[in-house]
Phi, psi and omega in degrees: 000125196284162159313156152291144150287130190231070172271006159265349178278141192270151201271180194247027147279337193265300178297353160267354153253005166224355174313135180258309191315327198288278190334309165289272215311319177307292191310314131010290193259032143262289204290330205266308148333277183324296180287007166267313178330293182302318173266354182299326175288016160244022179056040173228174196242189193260356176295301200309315191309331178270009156282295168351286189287340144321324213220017168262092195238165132338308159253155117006130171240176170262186183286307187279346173290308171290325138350247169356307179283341175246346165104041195219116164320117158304339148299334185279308129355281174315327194272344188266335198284339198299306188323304188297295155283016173248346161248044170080301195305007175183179224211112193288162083238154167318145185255117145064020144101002180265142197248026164244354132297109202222138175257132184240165195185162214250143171250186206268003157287308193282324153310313171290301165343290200317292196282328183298010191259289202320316192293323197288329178325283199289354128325304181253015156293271176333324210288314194267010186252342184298295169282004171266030175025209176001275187250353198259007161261343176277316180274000182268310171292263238293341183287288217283328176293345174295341176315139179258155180263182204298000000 
């Protein structure tokens, strides 16, 4: 089968620079570095660190309530959660005595992780919000949360 002339196909100067998906996604994956970097000497990742930080509730949460608070399929959720509770850092239990309903909750391992996380957060938080100057992570959070999820 000879090639197609593919003169409707965008050009790859153009999707790198106007692509919103490449672009958020690229940028994604720079940033999710850094904070794996940065957490790696407390042996968590920057996913973990935002379940951690999710589930520093008061109460229990359920699996779709955290699901939810973080934009994430409970299954992919359930495969990140394992890691966490097989090293103490957070506590499996039954809802109301049903064992296919499960509250999950942070242990006092996991709280401490959590707080020994925080500082470097709010380090390379400032660090990477800095050159967006003034306004510009607050109108950038506010653009990308208008996005509706499926």
């Amino acid at each position: 089968m000879p090639l197609m002339e593919n003169t409707a196909l965008i050009p790859v100067q153009q999707l790198n620079a106007e692509c919103v998906c490449l672009n958020v996604q690229r940028a994604a994956r720079r940033v999710a570095r850094r904070f794996d970097a940065a957490f790696r000497p407390l042996g968590i990742t920057s996913g973990q660190f935002t379940i951690l930080g999710a589930l520093n509730q008061p109460q229990p949460v359920t699996l779709g309530e955290l699901a939810n608070i973080l934009g994430m399929e409970r299954t992919t959720l359930t495969r990140n959660l394992v890691p966490l509770e097989t090293a103490g850092l957070l506590r499996s239990s039954a809802v109301d005595g049903d064992a296919r309903a499960r509250a999950l909750a942070l242990t006092d391992a996991g709280r401490a992780r959590l707080a020994a996380a925080t500082p470097l957060w709010h380090g390379l938080q400032a660090e990477l919000t800095a050159p967006m100057h003034d306004n510009g992570w607050s109108v950038a959070r506010e653009a990308l949360a208008t996005l509706e999820p499926d």
